[in-house]
N, C-alpha and C positions, 0 to 999 in steps of 0.2 A: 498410772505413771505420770501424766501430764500435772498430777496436783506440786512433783518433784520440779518443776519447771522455775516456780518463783523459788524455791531453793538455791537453785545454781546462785541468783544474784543474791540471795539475801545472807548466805554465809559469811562473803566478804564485805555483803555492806554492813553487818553486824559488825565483824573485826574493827569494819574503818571507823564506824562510831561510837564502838568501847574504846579503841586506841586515841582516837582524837580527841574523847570528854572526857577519859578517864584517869587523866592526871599522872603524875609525877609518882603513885603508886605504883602503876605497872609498866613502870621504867627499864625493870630488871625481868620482868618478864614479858611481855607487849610482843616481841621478836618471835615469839615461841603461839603466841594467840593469833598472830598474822599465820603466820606460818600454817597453823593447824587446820585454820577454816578455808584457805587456800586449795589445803588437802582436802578437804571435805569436797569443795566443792567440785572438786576435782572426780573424786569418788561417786559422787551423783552422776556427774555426767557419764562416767565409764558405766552406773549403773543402768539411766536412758538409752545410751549405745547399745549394750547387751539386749533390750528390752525392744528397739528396734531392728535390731538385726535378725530378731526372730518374727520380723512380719512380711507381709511382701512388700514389694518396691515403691507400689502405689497405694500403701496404708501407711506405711511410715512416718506420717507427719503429725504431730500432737500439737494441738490449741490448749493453751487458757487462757480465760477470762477472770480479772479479780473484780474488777467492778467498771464503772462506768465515771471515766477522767475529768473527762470537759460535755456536759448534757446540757446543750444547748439547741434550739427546734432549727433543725435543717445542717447542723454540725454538731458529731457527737463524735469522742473519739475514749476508746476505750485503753486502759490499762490491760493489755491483752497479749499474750506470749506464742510463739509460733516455734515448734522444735522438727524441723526438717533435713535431710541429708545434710545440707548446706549450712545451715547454724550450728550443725552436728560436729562437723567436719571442726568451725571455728572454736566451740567451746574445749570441745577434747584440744585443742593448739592452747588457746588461752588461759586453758587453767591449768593443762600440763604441763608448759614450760613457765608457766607465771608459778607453780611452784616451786619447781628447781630454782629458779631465779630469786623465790624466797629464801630460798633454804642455801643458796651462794650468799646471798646479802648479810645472814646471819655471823657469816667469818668477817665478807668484806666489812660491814658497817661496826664492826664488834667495839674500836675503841671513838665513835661517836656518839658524844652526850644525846642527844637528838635522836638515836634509832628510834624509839618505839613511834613519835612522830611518821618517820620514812615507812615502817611499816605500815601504818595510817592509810599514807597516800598511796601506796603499791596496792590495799586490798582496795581501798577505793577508786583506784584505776579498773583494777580487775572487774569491778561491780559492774564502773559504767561500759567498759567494754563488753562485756554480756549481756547487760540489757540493750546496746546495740544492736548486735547480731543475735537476737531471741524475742525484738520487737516484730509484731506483727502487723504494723504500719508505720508509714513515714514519719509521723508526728511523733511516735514512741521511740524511734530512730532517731529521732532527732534531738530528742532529752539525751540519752545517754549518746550520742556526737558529744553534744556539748560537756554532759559531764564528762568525757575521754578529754577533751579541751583543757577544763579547770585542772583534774589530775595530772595532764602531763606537763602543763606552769609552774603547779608546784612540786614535781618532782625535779624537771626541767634546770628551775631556782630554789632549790632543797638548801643550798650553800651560797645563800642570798649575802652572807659576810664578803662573795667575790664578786666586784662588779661586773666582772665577764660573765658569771651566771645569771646575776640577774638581770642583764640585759637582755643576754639568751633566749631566758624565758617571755620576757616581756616580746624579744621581735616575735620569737615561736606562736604568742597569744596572740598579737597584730595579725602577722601570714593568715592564720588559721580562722581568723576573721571575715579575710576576705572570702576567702572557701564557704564558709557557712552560710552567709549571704547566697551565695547560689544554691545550698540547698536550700532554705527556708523561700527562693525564690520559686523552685521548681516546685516544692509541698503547694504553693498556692495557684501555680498554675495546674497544679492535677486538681485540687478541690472546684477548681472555675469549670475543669474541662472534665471529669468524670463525677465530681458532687461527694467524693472521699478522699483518703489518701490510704488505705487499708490497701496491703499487698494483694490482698485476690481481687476486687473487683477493680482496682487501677489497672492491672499487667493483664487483665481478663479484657478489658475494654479496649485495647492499642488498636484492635481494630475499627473503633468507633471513630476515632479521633482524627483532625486531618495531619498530614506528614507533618506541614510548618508547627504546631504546636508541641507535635513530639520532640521536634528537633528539638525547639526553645526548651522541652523539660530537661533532652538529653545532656545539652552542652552546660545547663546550669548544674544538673547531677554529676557532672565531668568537673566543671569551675570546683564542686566541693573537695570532688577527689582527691583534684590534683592538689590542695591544701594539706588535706591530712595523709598523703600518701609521697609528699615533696616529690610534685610532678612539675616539669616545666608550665607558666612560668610563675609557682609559686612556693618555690625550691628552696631556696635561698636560708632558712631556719633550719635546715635538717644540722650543717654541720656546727653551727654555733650549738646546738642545744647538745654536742659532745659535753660540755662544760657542765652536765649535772651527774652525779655520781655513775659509775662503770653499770651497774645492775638495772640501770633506768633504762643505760643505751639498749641493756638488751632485751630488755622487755617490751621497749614502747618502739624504738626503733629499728627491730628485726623480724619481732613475730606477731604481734598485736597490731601498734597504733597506726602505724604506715601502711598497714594492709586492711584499714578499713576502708581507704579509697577504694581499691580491687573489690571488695562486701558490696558496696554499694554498688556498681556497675554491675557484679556478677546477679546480683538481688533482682537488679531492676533490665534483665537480659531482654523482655519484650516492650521495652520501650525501645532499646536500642537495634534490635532486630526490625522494628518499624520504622526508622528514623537514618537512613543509610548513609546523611552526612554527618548525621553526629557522630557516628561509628568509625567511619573516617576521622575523625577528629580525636577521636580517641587514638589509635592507633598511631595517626602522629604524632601525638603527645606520648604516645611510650617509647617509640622510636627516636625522637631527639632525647630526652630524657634517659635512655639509655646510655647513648654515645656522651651525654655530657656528665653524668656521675660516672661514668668511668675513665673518662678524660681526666676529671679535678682528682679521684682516687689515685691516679698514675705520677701526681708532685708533691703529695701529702706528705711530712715526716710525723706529723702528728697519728701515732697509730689510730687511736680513734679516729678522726677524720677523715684517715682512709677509707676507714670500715663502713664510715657514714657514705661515701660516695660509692662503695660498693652499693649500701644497702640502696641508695638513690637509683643506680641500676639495673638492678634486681628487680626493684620495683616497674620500673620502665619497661624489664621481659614482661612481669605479667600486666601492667597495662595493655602492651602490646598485645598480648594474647586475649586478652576479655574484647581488643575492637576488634577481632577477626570474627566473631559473632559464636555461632554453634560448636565450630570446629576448635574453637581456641578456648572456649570458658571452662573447658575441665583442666584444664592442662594450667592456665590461668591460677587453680586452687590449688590443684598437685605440687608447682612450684611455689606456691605462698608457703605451702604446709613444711615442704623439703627445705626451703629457704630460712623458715622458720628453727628448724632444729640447726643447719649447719651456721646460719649466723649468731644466734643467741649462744652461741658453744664457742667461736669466733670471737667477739663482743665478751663474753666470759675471761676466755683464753687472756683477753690484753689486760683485762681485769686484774688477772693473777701472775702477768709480766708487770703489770704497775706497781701491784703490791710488793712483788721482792725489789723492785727499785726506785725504793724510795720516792711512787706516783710519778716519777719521770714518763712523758708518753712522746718524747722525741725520738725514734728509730736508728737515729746517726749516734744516739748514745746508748745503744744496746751492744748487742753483739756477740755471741759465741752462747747465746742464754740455754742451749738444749743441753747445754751440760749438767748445766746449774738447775734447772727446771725440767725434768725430764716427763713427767706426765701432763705439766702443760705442754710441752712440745707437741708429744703424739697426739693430744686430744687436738689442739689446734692445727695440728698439722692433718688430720683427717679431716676436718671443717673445711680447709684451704683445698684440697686433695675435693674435696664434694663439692665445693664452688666456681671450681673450675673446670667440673666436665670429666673428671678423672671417669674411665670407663669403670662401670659397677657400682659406682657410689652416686650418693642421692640425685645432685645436681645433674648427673650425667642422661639418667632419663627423663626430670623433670624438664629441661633446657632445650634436650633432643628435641624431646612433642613439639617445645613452641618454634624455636627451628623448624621441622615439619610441614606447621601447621601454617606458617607464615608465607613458604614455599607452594602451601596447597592453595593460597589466597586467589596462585593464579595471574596469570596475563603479569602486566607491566608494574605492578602494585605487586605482586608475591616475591618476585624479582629483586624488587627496592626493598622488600621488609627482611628478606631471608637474608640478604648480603647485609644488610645491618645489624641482624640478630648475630650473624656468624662473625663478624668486624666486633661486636660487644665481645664474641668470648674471646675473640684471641686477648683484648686488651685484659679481659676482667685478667687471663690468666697469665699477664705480664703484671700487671699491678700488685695483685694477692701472690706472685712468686718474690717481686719486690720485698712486701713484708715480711714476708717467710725469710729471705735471705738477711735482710738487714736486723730482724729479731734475733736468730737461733743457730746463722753461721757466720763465720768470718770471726778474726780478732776482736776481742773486746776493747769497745771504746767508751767504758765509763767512766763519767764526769762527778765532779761533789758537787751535791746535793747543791742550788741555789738557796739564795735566800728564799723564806716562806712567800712574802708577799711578790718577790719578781718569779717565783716558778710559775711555767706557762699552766699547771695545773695542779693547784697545790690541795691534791684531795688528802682530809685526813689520815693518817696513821701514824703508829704508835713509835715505828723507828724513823719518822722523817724528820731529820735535825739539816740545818744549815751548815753546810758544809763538809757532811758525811758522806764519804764513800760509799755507794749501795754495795749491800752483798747478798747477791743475788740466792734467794731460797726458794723451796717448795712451798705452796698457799696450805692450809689447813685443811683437812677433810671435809669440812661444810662447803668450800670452794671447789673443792676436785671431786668429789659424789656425781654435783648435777654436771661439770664438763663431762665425764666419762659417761655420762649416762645421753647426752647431748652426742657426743661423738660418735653413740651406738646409732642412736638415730642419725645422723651424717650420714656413716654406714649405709647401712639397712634399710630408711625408710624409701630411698625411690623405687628398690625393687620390692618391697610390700605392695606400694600402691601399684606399681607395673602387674606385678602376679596375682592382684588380689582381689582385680575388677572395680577400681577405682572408679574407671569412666563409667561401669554401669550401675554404680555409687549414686555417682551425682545425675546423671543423664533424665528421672523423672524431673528434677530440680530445674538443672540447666541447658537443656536440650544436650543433644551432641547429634551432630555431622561429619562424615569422612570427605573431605577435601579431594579435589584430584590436582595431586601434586606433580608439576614436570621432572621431578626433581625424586628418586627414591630413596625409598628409607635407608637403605645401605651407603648411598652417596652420601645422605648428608650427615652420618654416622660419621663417615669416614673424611668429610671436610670438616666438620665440628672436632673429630678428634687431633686432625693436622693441624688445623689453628690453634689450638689449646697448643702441642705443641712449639707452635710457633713463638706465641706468647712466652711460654715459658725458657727458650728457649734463647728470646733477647734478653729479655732481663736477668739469667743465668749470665751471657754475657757481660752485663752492664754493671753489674755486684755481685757474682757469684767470681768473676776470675779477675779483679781487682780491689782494692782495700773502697772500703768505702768512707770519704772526707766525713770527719764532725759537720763539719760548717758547708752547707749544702752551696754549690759553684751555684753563678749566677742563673746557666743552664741558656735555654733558648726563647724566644718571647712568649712561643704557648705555652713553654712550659711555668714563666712569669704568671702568665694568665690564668694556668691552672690554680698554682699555688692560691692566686685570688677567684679564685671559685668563677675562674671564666668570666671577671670581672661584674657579678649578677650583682652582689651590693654598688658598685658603682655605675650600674645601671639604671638601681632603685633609688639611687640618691640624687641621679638627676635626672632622669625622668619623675619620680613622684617625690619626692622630698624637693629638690630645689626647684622643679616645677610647678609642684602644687604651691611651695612658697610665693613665685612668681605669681599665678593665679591668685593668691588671695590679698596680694598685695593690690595686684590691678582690679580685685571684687572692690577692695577697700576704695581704690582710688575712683570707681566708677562711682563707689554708693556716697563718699563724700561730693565726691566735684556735680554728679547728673545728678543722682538720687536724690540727695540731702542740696543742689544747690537748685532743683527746682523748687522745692518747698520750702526751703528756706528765702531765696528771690520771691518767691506767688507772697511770702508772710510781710517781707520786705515793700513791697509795691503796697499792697493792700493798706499795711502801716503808716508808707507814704501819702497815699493817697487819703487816708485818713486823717492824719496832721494836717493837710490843705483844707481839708473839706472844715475841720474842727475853728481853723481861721474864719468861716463867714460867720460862727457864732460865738461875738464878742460880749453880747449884752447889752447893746447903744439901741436906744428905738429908732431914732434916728436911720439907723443901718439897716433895718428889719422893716421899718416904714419905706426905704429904699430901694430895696428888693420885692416888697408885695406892689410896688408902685410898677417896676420895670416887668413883673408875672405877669399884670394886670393891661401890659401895653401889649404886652408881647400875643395875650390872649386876644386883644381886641382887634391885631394887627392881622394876624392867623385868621380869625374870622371873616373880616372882611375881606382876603385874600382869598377863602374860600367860596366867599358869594359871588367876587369879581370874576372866577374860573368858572 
């Protein structure tokens, strides 16, 4: 079964390199070749699943080896595949909902010259996300980072015709730059300090190693994270890159790309389990990252950009959860996995409120839509219903754990993380009732159609004219298949993983530990479900029992602040844009005035001194007889000075 292994990635790197060389031919059919080998790959993996689920706990894990990469004496690193609970876990997510997400894209992208390209770049997302999470070392992990990197650019800026796209993508490349940097930082400090970077004998070795240089691997493994996982503070690209087509958001920004940060921490769990400050570090980087994508979520009118500050954190629970170490890394996956289905379904859902109006994604110009869209209602309404804790659905016992497990942390620290984790749900479930109301209840408040080039998002389709009234319709079959199917998972999937021994799933993988919580499992059931309440409960208030304005009031200054994403680009702008401008101005001013004027002054004297000297040699004997006369006195005068002494 492990020979199926380079399969998984080779079905859609095939797709993306028929679709990308294959020209203008398979223009009409391209959509239908993505789509297929997406399935396929899909298919293998259910077939590896079946094939280890029939072994014991501690057999489970399949190698290959295709050859040997970079063979050089003392660093060799292999092209070599690792299929274990935990890559298990990823691939069944990433190729399961990256098919549905093919197979929505098909309606949404229908009237774009350009699909078979966009399919392109979706299998070759897919590819490098696989060979991520199916690399059996850092350095093979690190090819496919980067290529998830390239793919999500040009999905990102697919609709590079808009400048706000391709800016998007360009800040999104930058961010994600700096993230890279710390892992290619840490790859070399495991090769200084273990002599490889291959997963078993690095995480095998943590014992060897002293604290201080685990740390340095951990916080540089954490710096990557937080890049591709838009963690505080390298956050800042998640909601600009809303600006690349609906199906991108939900693939790269719900279930895959932003959950490769959470891969890699949970992957590399015994370095962090050796390294107890960097683990702390983690865990406050999921805990402010929490409270601030749910803060900027709660001023959004842009439905997408809500979504994106939900997804920001979402993410920040399960950061949270991988730095509680043992006790939090199953639970860490469980909510990737659950979060996975109810946000791509979410992310879908606005998808198929865009398309019947006319790509409008301002909320104050929807309104009354569950009439008019009735199956996107419920599908997204069970997504919303699952991401905020609703009891019996996904979210509710995904969320629970890390609740729990944050309380189980203990002393003075479990205290701080559990009132934070329970502070995020009540907000997530004031924000996400927010959209819910301002989408699907109250009076309709649609506006005609802007002009093309001034709408805030002006994604293709085929009824958007300027200054058309939207009328609001149901999305097409290929669009509503994978939400209801997305919805089921919502549903269902957290009591699967509750009933079906989930934790003792991953547990050879990722250890697990029982916590002793002050706090029991029934309380904090029972505070998680009040605060959901609560949340939902203002915001029912605040737009459920009055009309809600087009034109958003001024509001309060956090709420100013939110709307500016908590003012993080004007953070980055001057601290490191008008900063570093400063800085290189003063680099400049040093290397001219010190640099360039000591050696320029040493050329200048020398020069000088040269032109003088150049004067005693005129040509006159007379003047050369003058000077050997004045040597000749000066020598005889010297002499007899020294005899006289």
């Amino acid at each position: 079964m492990e020979n199926l292994i380079a399969l998984l990635i080779g079905a859609p790197l095939l797709g993306a390199a028929v679709l990308l060389l294959g020209g203008r031919r398979l223009d009409k059919s391209g959509h239908w070749l993505g789509t297929l080998l997406a399935a396929v790959s899909f298919v293998i993996g259910l077939a590896l699943f079946a094939d280890m689920l029939g072994k014991g706990a501690e057999d489970r894990a399949l190698h290959q080896r295709l050859f040997t990469w970079i063979p050089v004496e003392g660093f060799q690193a292999d092209m070599a595949f690792q299929l274990d609970q935990l890559s298990m876990t990823f691939v069944l997510l990433i190729t399961g909902v990256g098919t549905l997400i093919h197979v929505y894209s098909i309606g949404y992208m229908e009237h774009d010259e350009r699909r078979r390209r966009f399919f392109g770049y979706l299998n070759l997302f897919v590819a490098a996300m696989l060979l991520l999470v199916l690399a059996d070392n850092y350095l093979l992990l690190y090819f496919g980072w980067e290529g998830v990197g390239l793919a999500s650019y040009l999905l990102i800026g697919f609709w590079q015709h808009k400048p706000t796209a391709a800016t998007a993508a360009k800040k999104a490349f930058l961010v994600n730059r700096v993230g890279d940097m710390g892992l290619s930082i840490a790859i070399m400090l495991m090769f200084t300090t273990f002599g490889t970077f291959a997963f078993g004998p690095v995480l095998g070795a943590t014992g060897e190693a002293s604290e201080g240089k685990l740390t340095a691997i951990g916080l540089m493994l954490l710096l990557a994270a937080c890049g591709k996982s838009a963690q505080v503070p390298l956050q800042s690209w998640l909601g600009d890159a809303m600006e690349g087509p609906t199906p991108v958001s939900a693939l790269i920004h719900a279930a895959t790309m932003v959950t490769a940060g959470v891969y890699l921490i949970v992957r590399s769990a015994d370095i962090f389990n050796a390294a107890p400050d960097a683990q702390l570090v983690v865990t406050v980087v999921g805990a402010v990252t929490l409270l601030f994508g749910a803060i900027v979520g709660c001023a959004k009118d842009d439905i997408k950009k809500a979504l994106a500050g939900s997804t920001m954190s979402q993410i920040g629970y399960m950061i949270l959860a991988a730095g509680l170490g043992p006790i939090g890394y199953v639970f860490a996956i469980m909510h990737l996995v659950t979060h996975g289905f109810f946000k791509a379904g979410l992310f879908l859902g606005a998808g198929s409120v865009m398309h019947g109006m006319n790509d409008e994604v301002d909320m104050r110009k929807y309104g009354g839509l569950r009439k008019y869209m009735p199956v996107t209602f419920v599908t997204f309404g069970l997504g919303y219903l699952a991401i905020i804790g609703f009891p019996g659905l996904s979210g509710f016992f995904s969320k629970d754990k890390i609740i729990e497990a944050a309380f189980a942390k203990g002393g003075t620290e479990g205290w701080i993380l559990g009132a934070v984790t329970l502070l995020g749900a009540a907000i997530t479930a004031y924000y996400m009732t927010r959209v819910m109301l301002m989408t699907f209840f109250g009076e309709k408040r649609w506006q005609p159609a802007p002009d093309a080039d001034e709408a805030p998002s002006a994604e293709p389709a085929a009824e958007h004219a300027a200054g058309a009234m939207p009328h609001p319709h149901e999305s097409p079959k290929s669009m509503i298949i994978p939400m209801v199917l997305l919805a089921v998972g919502s549903v269902a999937g957290g009591a699967v993983f509750e009933f079906s021994g989930f934790v003792e799933w991953l547990e050879p993988v990722t250890g697990f530990a029982h916590g002793h919580s002050p706090v029991s499992a029934a309380a904090v059931t029972a505070a998680t479900v009040a605060v959901m309440v609560i949340g939902v409960g203002l915001a029912y208030l605040q737009y459920g029992r009055r009309p809600v304005p087009v034109v958003a009031p001024r509001g309060s200054l956090l709420t100013r602040a939110a709307r500016r994403d908590l003012l993080q680009d004007d953070f980055n702008h001057a601290v490191f844009v008008t900063g570093g401008t400063h800085l290189t101005r003063s680099l400049v001013y040093v290397d001219h005035s010190l640099v360039d004027g000591v050696v320029n002054g040493t050329a200048a004297a020398v020069g000088g001194l040269s032109g003088r000297l150049r004067k005693l040699q005129n040509g006159y004997a007379r003047t050369y007889a003058v000077s050997m006369f004045g040597g000749t006195a000066v020598l005889i005068a010297a002499t007899l000075l020294m005899r006289a002494v």
